[in-house]
C-alpha positions in Angstrom: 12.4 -16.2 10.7 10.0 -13.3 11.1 11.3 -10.1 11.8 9.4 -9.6 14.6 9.7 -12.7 17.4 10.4 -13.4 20.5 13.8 -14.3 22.7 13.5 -15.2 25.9 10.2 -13.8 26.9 10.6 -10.9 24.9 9.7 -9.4 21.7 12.2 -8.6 19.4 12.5 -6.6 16.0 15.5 -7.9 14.2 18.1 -7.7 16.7 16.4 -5.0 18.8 14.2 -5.6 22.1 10.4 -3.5 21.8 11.1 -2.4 25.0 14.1 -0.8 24.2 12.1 1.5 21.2 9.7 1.8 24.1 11.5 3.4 26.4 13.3 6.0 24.7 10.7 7.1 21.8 7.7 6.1 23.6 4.3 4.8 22.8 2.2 4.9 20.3 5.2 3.7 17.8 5.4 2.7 14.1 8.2 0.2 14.2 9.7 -1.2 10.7 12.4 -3.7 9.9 14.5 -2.6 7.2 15.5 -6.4 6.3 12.2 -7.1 5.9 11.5 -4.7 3.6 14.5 -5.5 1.6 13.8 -9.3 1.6 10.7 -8.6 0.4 11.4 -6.2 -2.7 14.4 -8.9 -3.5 11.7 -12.1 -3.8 9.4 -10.1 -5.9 12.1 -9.3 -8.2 13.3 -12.2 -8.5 10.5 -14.0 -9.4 10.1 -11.8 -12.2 13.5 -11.5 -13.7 13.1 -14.2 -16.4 10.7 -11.4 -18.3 11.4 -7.5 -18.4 9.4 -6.4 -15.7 9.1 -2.7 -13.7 7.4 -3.1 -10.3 6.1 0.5 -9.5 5.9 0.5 -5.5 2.3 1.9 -4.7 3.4 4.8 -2.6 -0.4 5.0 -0.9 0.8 1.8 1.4 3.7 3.5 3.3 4.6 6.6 1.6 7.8 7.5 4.3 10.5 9.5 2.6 13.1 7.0 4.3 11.6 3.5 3.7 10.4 4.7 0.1 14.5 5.4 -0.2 15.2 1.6 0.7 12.6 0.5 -1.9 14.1 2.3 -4.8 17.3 1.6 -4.1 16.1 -2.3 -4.8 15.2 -1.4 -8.0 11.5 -0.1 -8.2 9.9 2.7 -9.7 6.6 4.4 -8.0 2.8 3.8 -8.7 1.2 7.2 -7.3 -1.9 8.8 -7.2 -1.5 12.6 -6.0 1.0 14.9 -6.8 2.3 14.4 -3.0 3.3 10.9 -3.7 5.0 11.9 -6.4 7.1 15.1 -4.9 7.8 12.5 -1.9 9.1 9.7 -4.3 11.3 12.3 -6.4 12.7 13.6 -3.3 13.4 9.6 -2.4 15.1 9.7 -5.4 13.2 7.3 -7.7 13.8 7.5 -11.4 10.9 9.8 -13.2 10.6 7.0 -15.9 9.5 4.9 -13.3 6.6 7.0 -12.2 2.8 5.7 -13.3 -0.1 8.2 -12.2 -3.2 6.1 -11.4 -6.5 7.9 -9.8 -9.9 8.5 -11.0 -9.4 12.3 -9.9 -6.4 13.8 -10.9 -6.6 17.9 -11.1 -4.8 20.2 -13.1 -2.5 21.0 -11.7 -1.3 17.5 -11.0 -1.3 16.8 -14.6 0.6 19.9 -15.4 3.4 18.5 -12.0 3.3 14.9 -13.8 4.4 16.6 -17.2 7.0 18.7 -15.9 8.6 16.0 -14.4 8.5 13.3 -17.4 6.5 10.9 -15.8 6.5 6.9 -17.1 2.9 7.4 -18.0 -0.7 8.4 -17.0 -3.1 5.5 -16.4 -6.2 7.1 -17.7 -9.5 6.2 -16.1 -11.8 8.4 -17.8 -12.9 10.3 -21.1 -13.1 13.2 -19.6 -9.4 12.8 -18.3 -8.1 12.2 -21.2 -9.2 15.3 -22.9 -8.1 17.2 -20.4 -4.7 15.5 -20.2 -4.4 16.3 -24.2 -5.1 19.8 -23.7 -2.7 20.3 -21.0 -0.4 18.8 -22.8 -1.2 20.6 -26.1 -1.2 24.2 -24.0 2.5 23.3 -23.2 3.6 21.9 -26.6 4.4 18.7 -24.7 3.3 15.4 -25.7 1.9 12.9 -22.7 1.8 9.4 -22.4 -1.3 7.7 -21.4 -2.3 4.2 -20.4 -5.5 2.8 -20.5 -6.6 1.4 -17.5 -9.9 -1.0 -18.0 -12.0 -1.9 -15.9 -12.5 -6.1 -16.3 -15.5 -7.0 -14.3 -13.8 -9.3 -12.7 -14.0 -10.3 -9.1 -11.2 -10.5 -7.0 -13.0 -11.5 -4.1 -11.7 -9.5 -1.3 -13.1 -6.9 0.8 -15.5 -4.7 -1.0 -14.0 -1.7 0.3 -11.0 -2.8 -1.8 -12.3 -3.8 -4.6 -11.6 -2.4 -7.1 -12.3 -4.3 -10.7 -16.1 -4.3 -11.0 -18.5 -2.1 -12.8 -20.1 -1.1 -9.5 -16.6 0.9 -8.9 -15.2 4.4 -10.0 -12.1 2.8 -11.6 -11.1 2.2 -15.3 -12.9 1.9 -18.2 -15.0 -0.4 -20.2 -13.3 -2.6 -22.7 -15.6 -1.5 -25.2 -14.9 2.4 -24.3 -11.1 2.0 -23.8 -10.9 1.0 -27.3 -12.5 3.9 -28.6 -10.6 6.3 -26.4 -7.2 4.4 -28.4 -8.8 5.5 -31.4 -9.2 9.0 -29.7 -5.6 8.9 -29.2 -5.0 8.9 -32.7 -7.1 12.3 -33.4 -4.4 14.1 -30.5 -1.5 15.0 -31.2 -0.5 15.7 -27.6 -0.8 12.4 -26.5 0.9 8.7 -27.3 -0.7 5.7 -26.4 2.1 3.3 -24.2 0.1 1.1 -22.3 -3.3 -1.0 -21.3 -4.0 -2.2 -17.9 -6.0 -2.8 -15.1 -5.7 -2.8 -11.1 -9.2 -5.3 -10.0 -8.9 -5.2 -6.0 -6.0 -5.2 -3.0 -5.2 -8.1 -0.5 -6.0 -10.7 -3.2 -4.9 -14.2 -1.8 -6.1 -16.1 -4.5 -4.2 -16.2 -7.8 -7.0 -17.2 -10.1 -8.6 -13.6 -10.8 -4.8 -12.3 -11.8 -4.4 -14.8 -13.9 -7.7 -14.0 -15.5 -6.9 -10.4 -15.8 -3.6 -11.1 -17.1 -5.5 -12.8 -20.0 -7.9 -10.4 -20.2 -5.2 -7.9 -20.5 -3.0 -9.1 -23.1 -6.2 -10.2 -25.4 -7.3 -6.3 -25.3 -3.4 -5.5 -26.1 -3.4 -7.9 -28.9 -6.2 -6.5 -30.5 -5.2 -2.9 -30.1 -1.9 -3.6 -31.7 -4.1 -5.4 -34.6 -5.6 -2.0 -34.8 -2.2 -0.8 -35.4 -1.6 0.9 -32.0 2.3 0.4 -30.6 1.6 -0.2 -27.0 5.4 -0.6 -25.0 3.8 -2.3 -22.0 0.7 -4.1 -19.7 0.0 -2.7 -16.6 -1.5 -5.7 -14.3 -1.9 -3.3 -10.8 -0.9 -4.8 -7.7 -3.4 -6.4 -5.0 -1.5 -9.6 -4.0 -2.5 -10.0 -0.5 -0.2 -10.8 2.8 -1.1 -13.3 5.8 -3.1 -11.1 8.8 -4.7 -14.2 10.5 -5.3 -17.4 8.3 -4.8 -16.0 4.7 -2.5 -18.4 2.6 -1.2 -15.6 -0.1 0.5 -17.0 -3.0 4.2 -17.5 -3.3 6.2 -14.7 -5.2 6.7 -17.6 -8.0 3.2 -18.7 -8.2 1.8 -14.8 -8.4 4.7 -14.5 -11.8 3.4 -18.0 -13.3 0.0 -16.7 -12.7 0.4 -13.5 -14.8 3.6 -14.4 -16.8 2.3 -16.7 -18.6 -0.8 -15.0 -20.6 1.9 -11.7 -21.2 4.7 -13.4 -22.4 3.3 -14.6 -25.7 2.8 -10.2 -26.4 6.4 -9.5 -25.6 5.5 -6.5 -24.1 7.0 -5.3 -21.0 5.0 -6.2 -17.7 5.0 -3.6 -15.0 2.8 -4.7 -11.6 2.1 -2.5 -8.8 2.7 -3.8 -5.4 2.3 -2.0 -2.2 1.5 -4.1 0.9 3.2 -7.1 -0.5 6.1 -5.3 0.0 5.7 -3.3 3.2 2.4 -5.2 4.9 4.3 -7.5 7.5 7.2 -5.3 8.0 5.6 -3.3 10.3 4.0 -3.2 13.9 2.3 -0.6 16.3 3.8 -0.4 19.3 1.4 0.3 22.3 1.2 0.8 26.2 -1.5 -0.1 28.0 -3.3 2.7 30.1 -5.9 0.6 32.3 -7.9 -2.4 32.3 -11.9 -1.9 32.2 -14.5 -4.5 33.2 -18.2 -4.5 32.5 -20.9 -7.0 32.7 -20.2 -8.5 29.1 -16.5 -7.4 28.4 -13.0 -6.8 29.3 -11.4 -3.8 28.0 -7.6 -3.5 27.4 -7.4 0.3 26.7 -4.1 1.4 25.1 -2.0 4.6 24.1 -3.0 4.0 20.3 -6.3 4.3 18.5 -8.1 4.4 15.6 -6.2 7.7 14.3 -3.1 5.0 14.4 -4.5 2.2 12.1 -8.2 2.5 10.7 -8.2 -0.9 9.0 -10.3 -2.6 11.9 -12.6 -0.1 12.4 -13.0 0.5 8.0 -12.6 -2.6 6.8 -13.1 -4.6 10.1 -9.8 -6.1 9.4 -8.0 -8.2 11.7 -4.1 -7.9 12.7 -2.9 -10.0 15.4 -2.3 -8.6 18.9 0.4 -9.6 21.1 2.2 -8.9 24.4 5.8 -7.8 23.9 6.7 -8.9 27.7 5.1 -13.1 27.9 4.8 -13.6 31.0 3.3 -17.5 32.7 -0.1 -17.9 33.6 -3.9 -18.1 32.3 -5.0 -16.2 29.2 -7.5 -13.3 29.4 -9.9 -12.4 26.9 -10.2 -8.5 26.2 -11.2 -6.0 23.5 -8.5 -4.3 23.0 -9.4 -0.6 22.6 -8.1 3.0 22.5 -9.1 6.1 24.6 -11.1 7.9 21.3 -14.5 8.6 21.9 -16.0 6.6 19.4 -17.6 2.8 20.1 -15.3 2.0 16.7 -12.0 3.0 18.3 -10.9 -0.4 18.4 -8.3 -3.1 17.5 -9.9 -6.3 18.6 -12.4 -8.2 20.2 -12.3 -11.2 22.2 -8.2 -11.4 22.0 -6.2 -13.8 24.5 -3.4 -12.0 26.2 -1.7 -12.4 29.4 -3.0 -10.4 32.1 -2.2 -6.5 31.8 -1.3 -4.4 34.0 -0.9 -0.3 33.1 2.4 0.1 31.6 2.8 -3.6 29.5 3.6 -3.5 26.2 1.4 -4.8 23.2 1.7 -4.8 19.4 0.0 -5.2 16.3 1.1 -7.0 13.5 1.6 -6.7 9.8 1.2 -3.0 10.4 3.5 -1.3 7.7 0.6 -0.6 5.2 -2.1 1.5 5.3 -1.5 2.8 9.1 0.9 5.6 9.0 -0.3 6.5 5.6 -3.9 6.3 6.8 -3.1 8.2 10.0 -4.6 11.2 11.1 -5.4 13.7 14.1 -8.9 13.1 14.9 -9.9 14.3 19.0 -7.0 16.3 18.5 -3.9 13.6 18.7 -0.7 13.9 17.6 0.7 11.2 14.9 2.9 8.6 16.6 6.6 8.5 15.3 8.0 6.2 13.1 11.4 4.0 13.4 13.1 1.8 11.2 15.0 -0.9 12.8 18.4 -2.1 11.2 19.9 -5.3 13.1 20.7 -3.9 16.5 20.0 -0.5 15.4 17.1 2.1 14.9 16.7 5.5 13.3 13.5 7.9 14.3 12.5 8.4 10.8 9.3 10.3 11.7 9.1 12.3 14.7 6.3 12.3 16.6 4.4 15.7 16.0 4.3 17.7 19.2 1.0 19.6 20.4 1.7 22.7 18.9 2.2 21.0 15.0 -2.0 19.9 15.5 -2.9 23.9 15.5 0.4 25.0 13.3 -1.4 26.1 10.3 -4.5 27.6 11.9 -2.8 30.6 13.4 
């Protein structure tokens, strides 16, 4: 069963009515279920464990001190890419040797913060990065290890925003380049070659293009350790999609088959990178409604939440379901659900079915966890909405929600 459902007319996360979050932390609300989370972390180890595999959690999803805490507890390590992911992991208490730093942009100073704390490894995306990460390194008589991270050309036929494994992206590296930036590795003594890999796109629901990139992957490691480079592990990114609407992601065991079976013949270690496979569906946005709005061609449901509370329908017009916590009999009504921000973007859908609204009914969107909070911000001035983990019958405010005084904080 779902975390989120409903008993008796009412929605329900885990063992706790909406309504009751509702009331007493109010609206807008991040809502998580911590057995969700858990569940989730257990079934994507487990269909690994017949092979020794890291799963780096990619902090960018959800990066919440207090849900990252639940994550490493399970056993995962931290895929970052800014020296604030990796200060909020450490202070979550992840293991350092379970840190890879992926980015095409990674300052200085992060590199010099990634060396201090003995970091996994750098997934190097550029030439120019990895001289700089060899004379950082050199300057402190330290010696860094780097991963290659290619760039396949493969598509993984998702969003384009999201993609992330073509040549018409920033990311990675040629084939044909990465293996001359191995042989660069050589010529520096401040640096050791540990790894290939490749990250080719996010919400991937189709287990062909992993599989291909697995392939591709442990081909390119093959021939590098022909070249007499002693890599330690393949790096095959994360991306595996979760259902929104009418996706069909694959099975936990289907996504290891898929990859398992071209890295198993190298016998190096496999470490994948998933972020909203783990904390996608285990999340909602709580919302009130303000008013109802009619016009010529449209309804309008106008809530307490807005774009500056989840951007993925207005970026990637991305579609999470919408539904009334209180169901209540009668006809249907079709709305655009909308917040009060004063762009024609601020919305969360169009055309949705709903029971009839009055100001003060409670709505929520689904499969929220990822990229909301994290992607949240103050824009017209509003303050970020709280976040709450849910534990059975139980909830924690593990965000408060900022007050009107935190927005001008740092400006006086």
């Amino acid at each position: 069963m779902s975390a989120f459902h409903d008993r008796n007319g009412q929605a329900y996360c885990e063992d706790l009515a909406l309504s009751t979050i509702a009331k007493e932390v109010g609206t807008p609300c991040y809502v998580y279920s911590k057995r969700s989370i858990l569940n989730q972390c257990s079934s994507i180890l487990s269909a690994f464990s017949t092979y020794p595999v890291l799963a780096c959690y990619a902090v960018k999803a959800n990066g919440n001190i207090s849900i990252l805490k639940e994550i490493f507890r399970s056993g995962f390590g931290a895929d970052i890419v800014s020296q604030g992911e990796m200060e909020r992991s450490m202070r979550a208490g992840v293991d350092p040797k379970k840190i890879v730093y992926s980015g095409v942009g990674k300052r200085a100073d992060e590199i010099t913060a990634a060396l201090r704390t003995g970091i996994l490894a750098f997934n190097v995306e550029s030439a120019a990065e990895l001289e700089m990460i060899a004379t950082l390194a050199a300057d402190r008589g330290m010696v860094a290890p780097v991963s290659l991270r290619v760039n396949p050309n493969i598509d993984a036929r998702t969003n384009p925003k999201i993609t992330t494994g073509l040549f018409s992206t920033k990311f990675g590296l040629a084939e044909a380049e990465a293996k001359a930036l191995a042989e660069r590795v050589r010529q520096l003594p401040s640096l050791r070659l540990v790894g290939v890999g490749c990250h080719i796109g996010s919400q991937i629901v189709d287990v062909a293009p992993l599989a291909e990139a697995a392939m591709r992957m442990s081909q390119f490691a093959v021939g590098l350790r022909e070249l007499g480079h002693e890599l330690e592990f393949i790096d095959l990114g994360g991306g595996v999609g979760i259902r929104y609407k009418e996706e069909a992601p694959p099975s936990m065991e289907s996504y290891a088959a898929a990859v398992l079976g071209a890295v198993k013949p190298t016998g190096l270690k496999l470490l994948i990178e998933p972020g909203r496979l783990v904390v996608g569906n285990a999340g909602i946005l709580l919302c009130s409604v303000l008013l109802t709005k009619r016009t010529p061609e449209k309804n309008f449901l106008i809530v307490d939440g807005a774009m500056n509370d989840l951007i993925r329908p207005t970026m990637y017009d991305s579609y999470h379901a919408i539904h009334a916590v209180k169901t209540a009999a009668g006809p249907l009504e079709k709305y655009d659900v909308v917040g009060p921000i004063c762009e024609t973007g601020d919305y969360f859908g169009k055309d949705r079915e709903l029971p009839a609204c009055v100001p003060g009914d409670l709505i929520y969107l689904a499969s929220s966890g990822a990229y909301a909070a994290s992607m949240a911000s103050n824009y017209n001035s509003r303050p970020r909405a709280p976040e709450v983990l849910v534990d059975g019958s139980e909830y924690r405010v593990i965000r408060r929600r900022e007050s009107l005084q935190d927005l001008w904080e740092l400006e006086l």
